[in-house]
C-alpha positions as CSV (number, residue, x, y, z in Angstrom):
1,X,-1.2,-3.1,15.9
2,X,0.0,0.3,16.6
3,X,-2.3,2.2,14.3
4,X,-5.5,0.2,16.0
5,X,-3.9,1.3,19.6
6,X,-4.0,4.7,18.0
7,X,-7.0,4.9,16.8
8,X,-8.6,3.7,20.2
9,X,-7.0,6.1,21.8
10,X,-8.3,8.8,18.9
11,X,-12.1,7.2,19.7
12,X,-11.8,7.2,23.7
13,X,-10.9,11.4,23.5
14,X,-13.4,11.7,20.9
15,X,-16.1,9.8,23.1
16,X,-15.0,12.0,25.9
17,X,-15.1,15.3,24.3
18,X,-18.7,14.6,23.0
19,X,-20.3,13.6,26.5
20,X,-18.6,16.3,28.1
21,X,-17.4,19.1,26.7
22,X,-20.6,20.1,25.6
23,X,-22.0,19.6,29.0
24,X,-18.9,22.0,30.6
25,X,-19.4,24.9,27.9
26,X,-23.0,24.5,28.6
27,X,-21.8,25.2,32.6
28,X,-19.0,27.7,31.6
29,X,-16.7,25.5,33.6
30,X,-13.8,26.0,31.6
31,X,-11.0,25.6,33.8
32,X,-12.2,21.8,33.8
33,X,-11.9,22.0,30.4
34,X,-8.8,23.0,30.2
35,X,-7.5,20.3,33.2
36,X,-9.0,17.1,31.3
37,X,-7.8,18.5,27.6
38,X,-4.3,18.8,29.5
39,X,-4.8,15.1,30.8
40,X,-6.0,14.0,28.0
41,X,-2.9,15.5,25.7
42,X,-0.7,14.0,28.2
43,X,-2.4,10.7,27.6
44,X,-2.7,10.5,24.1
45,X,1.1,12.0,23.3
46,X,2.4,9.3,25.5
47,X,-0.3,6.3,24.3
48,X,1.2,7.4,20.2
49,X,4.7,7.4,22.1
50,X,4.3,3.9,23.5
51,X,2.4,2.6,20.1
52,X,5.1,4.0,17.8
53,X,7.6,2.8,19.7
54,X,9.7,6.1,19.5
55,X,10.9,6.2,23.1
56,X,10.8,10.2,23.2
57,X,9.1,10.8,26.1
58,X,10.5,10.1,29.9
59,X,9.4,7.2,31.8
60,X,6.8,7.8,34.3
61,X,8.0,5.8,36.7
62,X,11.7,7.7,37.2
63,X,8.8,10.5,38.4
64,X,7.0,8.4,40.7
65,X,10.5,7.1,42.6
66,X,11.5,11.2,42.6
67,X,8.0,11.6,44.1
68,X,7.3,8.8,46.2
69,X,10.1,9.3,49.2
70,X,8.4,12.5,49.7
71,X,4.7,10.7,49.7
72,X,5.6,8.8,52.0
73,X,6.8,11.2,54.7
74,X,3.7,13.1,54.1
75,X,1.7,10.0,55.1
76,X,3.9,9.4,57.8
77,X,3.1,12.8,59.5
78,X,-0.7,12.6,59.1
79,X,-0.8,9.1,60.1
80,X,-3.1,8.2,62.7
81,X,-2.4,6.1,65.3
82,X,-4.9,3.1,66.6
């Protein structure tokens, strides 16, 4: 099981990097590059973290309760009122 969930992941980046990282070098837009291979290495070392079952990596979600107090008083303040 965890080898096919690794190779999916393997053949999704591959897919990706065929459609368009041609199409950015051909644009010279390689900060966009650089953003989606960051993602995308983010994605993949936690997809081989949860497939291996190795627990190395944080949990997302302890980021997302740090995080969300202060998303929320940012939608506070730009919320408009009906």
């Amino acid at each position: 099981m965890s080898s096919l969930l690794i190779c999916f992941l393997l053949l999704l980046i591959s897919l990706f990097a065929v459609l368009e990282v041609r199409r950015s070098l051909k644009n010279r837009e390689f900060k966009e590059i650089i953003i989606a291979s960051l993602f995308l290495l983010l994605g993949l070392s936690y997809g081989i973290d949860y497939a291996m079952d190795w627990k190395v990596l944080p949990n997302p979600s302890s980021v997302i309760t740090i995080v969300k107090p202060v998303s929320q008083a940012f939608d506070r303040f730009f919320e408009v009122n009906k």
